[in-house]
Backbone as a chain_set.jsonl record, in Angstrom:
{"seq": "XXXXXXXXXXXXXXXXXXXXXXXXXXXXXXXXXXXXXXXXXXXXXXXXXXXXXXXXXXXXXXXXXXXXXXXXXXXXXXXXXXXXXXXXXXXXXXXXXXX", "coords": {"N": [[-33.337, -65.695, 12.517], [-31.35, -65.244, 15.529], [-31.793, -66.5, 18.524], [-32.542, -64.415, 21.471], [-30.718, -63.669, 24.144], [-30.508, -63.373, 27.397], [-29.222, -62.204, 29.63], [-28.983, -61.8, 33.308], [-27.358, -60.541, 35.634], [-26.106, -60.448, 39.073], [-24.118, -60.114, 40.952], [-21.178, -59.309, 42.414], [-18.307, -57.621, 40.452], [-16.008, -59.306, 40.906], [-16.764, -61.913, 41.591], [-16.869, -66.133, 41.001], [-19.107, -66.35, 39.271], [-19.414, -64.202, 37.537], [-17.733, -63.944, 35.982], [-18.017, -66.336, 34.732], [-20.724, -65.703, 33.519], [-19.582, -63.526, 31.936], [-17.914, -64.961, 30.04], [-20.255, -66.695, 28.846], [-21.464, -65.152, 27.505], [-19.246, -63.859, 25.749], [-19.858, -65.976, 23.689], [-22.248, -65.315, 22.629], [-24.28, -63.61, 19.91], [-26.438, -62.152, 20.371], [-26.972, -60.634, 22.947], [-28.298, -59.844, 25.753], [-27.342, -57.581, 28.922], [-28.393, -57.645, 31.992], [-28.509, -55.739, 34.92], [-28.065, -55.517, 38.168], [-28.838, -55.253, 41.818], [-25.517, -56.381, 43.104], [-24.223, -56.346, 41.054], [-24.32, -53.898, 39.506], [-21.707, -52.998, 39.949], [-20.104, -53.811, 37.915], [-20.002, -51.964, 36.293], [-18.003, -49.753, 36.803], [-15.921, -51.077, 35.971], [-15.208, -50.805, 33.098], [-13.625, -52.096, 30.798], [-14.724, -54.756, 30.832], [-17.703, -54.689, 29.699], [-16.5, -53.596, 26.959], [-17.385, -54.868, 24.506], [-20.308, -54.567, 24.33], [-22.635, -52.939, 23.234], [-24.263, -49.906, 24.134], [-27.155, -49.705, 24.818], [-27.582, -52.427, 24.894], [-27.311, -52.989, 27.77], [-28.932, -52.793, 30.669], [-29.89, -51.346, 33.648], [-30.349, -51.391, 36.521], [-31.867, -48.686, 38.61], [-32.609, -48.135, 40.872], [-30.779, -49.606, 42.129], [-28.326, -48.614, 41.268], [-28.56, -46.153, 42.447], [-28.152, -46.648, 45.074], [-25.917, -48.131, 45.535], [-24.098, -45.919, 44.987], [-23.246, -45.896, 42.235], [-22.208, -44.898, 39.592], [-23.839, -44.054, 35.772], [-22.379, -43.293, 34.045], [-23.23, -43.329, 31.32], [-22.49, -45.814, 30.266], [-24.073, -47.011, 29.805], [-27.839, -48.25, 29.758], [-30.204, -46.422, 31.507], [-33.543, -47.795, 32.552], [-36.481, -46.334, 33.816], [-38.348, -48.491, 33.963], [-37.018, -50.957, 34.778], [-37.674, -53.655, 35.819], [-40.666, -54.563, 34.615], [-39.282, -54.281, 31.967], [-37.632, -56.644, 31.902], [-38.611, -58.497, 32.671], [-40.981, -58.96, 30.779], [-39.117, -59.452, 28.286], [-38.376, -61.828, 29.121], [-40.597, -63.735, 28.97], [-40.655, -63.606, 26.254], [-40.76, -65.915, 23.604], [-38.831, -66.35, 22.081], [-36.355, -66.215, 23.417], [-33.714, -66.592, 25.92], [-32.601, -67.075, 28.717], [-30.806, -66.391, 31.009], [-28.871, -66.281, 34.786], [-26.932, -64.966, 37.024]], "CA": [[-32.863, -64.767, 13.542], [-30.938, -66.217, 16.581], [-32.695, -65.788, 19.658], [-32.091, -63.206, 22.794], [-30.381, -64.362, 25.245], [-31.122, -62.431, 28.228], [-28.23, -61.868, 31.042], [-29.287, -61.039, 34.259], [-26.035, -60.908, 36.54], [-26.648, -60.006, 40.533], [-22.875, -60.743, 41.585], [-19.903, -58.175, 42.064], [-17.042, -58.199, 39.367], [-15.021, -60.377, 41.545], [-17.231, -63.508, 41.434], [-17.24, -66.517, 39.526], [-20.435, -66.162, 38.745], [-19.381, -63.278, 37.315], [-16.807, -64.208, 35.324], [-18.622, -67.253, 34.211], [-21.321, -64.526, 32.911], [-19.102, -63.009, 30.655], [-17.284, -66.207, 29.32], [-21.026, -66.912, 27.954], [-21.781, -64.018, 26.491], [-19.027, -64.078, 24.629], [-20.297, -66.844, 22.55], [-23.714, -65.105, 22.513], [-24.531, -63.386, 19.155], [-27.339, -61.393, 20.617], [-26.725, -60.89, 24.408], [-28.766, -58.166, 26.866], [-27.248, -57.603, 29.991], [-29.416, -57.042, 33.057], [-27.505, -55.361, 35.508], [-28.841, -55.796, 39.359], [-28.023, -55.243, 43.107], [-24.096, -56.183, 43.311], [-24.165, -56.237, 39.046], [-24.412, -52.58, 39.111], [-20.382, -52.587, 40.416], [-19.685, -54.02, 36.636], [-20.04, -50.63, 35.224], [-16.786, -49.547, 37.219], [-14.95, -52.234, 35.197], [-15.437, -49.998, 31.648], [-13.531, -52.992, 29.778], [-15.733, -55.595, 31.195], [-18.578, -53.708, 28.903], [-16.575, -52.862, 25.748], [-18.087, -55.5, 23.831], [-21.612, -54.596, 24.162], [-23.397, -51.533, 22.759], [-25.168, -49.467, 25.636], [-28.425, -50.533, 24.142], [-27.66, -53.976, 25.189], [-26.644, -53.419, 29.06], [-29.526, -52.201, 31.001], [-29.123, -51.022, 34.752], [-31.494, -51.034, 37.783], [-31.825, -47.326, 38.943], [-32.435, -47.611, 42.365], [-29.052, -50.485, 42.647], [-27.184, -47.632, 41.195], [-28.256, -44.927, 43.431], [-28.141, -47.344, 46.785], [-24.635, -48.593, 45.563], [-23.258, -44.749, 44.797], [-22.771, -45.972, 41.137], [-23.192, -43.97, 37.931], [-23.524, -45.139, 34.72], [-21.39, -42.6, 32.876], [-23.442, -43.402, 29.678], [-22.094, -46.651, 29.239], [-25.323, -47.881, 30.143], [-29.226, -47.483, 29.976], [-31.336, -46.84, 33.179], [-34.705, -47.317, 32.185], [-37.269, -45.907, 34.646], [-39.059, -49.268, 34.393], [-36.547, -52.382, 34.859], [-38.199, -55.11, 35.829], [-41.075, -54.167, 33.435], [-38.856, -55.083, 30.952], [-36.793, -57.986, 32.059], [-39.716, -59.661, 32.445], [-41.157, -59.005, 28.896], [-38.058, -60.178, 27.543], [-38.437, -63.109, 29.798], [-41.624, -64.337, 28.563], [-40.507, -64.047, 25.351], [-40.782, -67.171, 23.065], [-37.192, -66.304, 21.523], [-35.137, -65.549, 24.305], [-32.915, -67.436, 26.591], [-32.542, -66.65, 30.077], [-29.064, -66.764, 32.399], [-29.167, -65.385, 35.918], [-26.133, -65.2, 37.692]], "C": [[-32.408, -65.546, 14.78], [-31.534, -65.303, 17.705], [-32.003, -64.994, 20.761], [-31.678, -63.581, 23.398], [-29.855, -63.521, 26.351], [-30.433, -62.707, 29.32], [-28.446, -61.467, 32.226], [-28.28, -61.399, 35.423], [-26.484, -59.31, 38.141], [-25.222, -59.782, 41.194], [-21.968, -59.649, 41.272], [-18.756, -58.741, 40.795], [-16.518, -59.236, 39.94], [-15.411, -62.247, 41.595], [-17.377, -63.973, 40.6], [-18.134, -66.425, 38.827], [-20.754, -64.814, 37.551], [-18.452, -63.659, 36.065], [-16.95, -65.18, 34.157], [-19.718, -66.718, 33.158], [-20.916, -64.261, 31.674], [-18.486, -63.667, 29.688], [-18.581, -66.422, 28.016], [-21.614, -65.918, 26.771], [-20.768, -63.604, 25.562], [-19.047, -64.895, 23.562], [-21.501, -66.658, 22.012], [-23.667, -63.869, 20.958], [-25.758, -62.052, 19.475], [-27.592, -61.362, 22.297], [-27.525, -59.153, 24.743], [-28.235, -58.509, 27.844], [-27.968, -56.731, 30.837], [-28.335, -56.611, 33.968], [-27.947, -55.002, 37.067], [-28.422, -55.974, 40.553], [-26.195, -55.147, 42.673], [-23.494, -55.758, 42.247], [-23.813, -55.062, 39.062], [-22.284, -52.234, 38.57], [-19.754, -52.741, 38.653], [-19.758, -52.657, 36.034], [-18.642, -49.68, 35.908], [-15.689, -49.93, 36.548], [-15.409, -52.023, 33.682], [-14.979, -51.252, 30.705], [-14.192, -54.44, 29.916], [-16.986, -55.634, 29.739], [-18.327, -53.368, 27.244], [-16.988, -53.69, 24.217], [-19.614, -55.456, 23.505], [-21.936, -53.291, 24.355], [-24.118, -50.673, 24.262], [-26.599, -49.796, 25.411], [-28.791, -51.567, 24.438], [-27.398, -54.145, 26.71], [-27.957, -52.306, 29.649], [-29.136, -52.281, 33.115], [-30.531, -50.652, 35.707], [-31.334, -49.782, 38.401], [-31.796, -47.541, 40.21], [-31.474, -48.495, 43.196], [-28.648, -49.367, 42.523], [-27.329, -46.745, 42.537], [-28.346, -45.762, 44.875], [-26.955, -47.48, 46.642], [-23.485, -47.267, 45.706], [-23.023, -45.035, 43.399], [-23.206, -44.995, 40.457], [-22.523, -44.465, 36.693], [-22.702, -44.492, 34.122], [-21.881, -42.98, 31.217], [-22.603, -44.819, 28.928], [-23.238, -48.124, 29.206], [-27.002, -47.617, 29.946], [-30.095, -47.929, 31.248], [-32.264, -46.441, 32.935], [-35.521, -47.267, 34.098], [-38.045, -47.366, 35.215], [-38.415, -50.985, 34.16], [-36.933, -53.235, 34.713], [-39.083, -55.554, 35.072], [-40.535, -55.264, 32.52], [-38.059, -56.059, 30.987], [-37.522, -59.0, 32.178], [-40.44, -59.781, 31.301], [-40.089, -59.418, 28.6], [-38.045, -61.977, 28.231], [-39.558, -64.464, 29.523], [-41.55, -64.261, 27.172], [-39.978, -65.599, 24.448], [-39.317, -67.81, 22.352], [-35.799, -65.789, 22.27], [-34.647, -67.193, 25.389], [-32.553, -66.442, 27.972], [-31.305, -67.264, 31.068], [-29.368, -65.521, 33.481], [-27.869, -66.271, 36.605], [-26.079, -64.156, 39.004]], "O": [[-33.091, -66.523, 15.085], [-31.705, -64.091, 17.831], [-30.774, -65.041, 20.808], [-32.429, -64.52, 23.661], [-28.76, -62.978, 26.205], [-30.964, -63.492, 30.106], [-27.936, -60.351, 32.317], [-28.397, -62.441, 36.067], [-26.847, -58.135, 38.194], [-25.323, -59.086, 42.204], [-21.907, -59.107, 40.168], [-18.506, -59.881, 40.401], [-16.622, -60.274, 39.287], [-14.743, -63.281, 41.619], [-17.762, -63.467, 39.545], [-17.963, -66.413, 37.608], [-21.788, -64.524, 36.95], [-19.034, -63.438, 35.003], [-16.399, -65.111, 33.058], [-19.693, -67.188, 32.02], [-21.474, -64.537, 30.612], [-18.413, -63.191, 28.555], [-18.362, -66.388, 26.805], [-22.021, -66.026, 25.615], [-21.157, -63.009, 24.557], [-18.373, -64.661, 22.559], [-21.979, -67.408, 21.16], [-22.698, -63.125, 21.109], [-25.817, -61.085, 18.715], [-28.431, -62.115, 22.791], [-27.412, -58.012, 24.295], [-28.358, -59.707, 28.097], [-28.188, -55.531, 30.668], [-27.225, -57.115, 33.798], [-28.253, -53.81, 37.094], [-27.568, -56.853, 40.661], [-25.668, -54.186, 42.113], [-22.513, -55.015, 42.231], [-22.71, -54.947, 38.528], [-21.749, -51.682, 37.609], [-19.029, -51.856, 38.198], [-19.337, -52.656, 34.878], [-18.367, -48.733, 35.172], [-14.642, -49.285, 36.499], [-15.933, -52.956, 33.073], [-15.788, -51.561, 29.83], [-14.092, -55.209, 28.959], [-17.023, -56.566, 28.935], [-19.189, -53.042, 26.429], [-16.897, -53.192, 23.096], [-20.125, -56.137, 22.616], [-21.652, -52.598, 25.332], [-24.332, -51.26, 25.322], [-27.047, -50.36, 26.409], [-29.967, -51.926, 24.394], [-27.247, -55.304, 27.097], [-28.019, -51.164, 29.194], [-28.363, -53.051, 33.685], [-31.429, -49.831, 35.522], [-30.224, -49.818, 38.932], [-30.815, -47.076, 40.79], [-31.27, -48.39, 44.406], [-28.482, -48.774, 43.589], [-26.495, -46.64, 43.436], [-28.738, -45.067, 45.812], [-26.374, -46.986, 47.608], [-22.392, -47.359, 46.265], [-22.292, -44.108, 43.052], [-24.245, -44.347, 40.581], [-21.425, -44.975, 36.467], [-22.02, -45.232, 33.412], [-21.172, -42.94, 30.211], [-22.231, -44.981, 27.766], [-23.276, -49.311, 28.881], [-27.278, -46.421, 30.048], [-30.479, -48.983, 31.755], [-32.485, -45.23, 32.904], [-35.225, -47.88, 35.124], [-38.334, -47.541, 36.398], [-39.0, -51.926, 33.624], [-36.786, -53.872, 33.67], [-38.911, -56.681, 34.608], [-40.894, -56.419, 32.29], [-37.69, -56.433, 29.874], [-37.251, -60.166, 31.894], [-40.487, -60.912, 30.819], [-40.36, -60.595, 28.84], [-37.702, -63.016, 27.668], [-39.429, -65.665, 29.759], [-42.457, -64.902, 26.639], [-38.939, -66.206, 24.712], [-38.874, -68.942, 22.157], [-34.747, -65.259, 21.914], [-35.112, -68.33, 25.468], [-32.301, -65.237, 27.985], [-31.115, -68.346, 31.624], [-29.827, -64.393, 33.302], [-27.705, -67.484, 36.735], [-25.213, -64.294, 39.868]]}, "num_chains": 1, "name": "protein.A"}
């Protein structure tokens, strides 16, 4: 099984950091995206996204509602974020990028 490799992008569409992000994940096989503070704005940018299942792009609830965003369902906003970004983080089979 190839391991998780666990996205956590902070940075508006416009940055490299951002851009750089998505470059890797398309070589990633099994990619989650975390989606956080400025991150949220990526869900504006629908073809940004159309590579990865909604299953795989999770979304900080209280970025969205500070930013005005909404996910329109192309995203999941679990109740307990960090929760789980950090379980995935301490996992033994995951890989960790933070942009």
């Amino acid at each position: 099984m190839n391991k998780k490799e666990i996205f956590l992008l902070t940075k508006s569409p416009h940055s490299d950091r951002t851009r750089l992000c998505f470059q890797l994940m398309e070589h990633s096989e099994n990619a989650v995206l975390y989606l956080a503070g400025d991150g949220v704005y990526i869900l504006l940018d629908a073809a940004s996204l159309k590579a990865l299942p909604k299953e795989s792009i999770l979304v900080c609830k209280e970025d969205l509602q500070a930013r005005g965003v909404q996910d329109e369902g192309r995203a999941t906003v679990p109740e307990n974020f960090y929760e789980l970004l950090v379980k995935e983080m301490i996992l033994d089979d995951s890989r960790i990028y933070t942009f």
